[in-house]
C-alpha positions, 0 to 999 in steps of 0.5 A, a space after each residue: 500500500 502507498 502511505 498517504 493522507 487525506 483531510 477535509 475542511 470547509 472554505 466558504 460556506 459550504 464549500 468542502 475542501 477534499 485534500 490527499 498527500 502521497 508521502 514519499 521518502 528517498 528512492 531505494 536504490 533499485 528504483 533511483 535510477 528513475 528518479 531520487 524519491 519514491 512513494 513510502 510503501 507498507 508492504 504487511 496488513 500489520 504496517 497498514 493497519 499500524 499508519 491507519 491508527 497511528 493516532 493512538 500509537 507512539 509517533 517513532 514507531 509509525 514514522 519509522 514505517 516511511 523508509 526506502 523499500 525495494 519490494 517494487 517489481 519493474 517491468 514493462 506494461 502494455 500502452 492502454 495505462 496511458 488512457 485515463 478511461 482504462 483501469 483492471 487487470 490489463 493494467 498490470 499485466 507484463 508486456 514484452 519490451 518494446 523492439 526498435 522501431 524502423 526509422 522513418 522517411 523523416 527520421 532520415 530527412 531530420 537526421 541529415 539536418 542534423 549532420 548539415 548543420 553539426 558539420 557547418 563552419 563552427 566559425 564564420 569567416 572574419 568581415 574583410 573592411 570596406 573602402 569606407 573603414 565599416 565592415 562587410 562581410 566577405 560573401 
């Protein structure tokens, strides 16, 4: 489970406020390649149920449950986790990598850009004076 925490309050009348926080602590080290926090995990019903009543609990025992874990499994998933609409299982399910794809017509097209333009004169040549004494450019 990721920790979190979650309030409620009145703003104007009888607007209500919903507010939630995802607590996070520095990333494990299997997971900091990918970014130095990660959310705080409890990884047994004994955690969730030590943070979900932790106001009758010792403060130090329950902060000691927001610390790096490495019970996180990396592995690649299908595209439809990229569409808010989708959600279930298919989810979760593992895909098969990604294979290069094939390099395009414009892929080529900006790639030669590319090359033209790494390749061009670093320094463009100096202005040669004008018989007036104001510089001119010798192209």
């Amino acid at each position: 489970a990721v920790v979190s925490t979650q309030s409620t309050g009145k703003l104007n009348g009888d607007d209500v406020l919903y507010s939630a926080a995802v607590i996070t602590v520095h990333a494990s080290q299997s997971i900091s390649w990918l970014h130095h926090r990660m959310p705080a995990l409890l990884e047994t019903e004994e955690e969730v149920q030590q943070w979900l009543h932790s106001g009758r609990l010792n403060a130090s025992s329950t902060l000691d449950l927001l610390s790096s874990r490495t019970c996180i499994d990396l592995y690649p998933v299908s595209k439809v986790v990229n569409s808010t609409s989708t959600s279930g299982p298919a989810c979760l399910e593992k895909a098969e990598p990604q294979k290069k794809r094939k390099v395009n017509t414009l892929d080529r097209f900006l790639t030669k850009k590319r090359k033209i333009s790494d390749s061009a004169e670093p320094n463009p040549p100096e202005p040669t004076p004008s018989p007036q004494g104001t510089p001119s450019s010798s192209s």
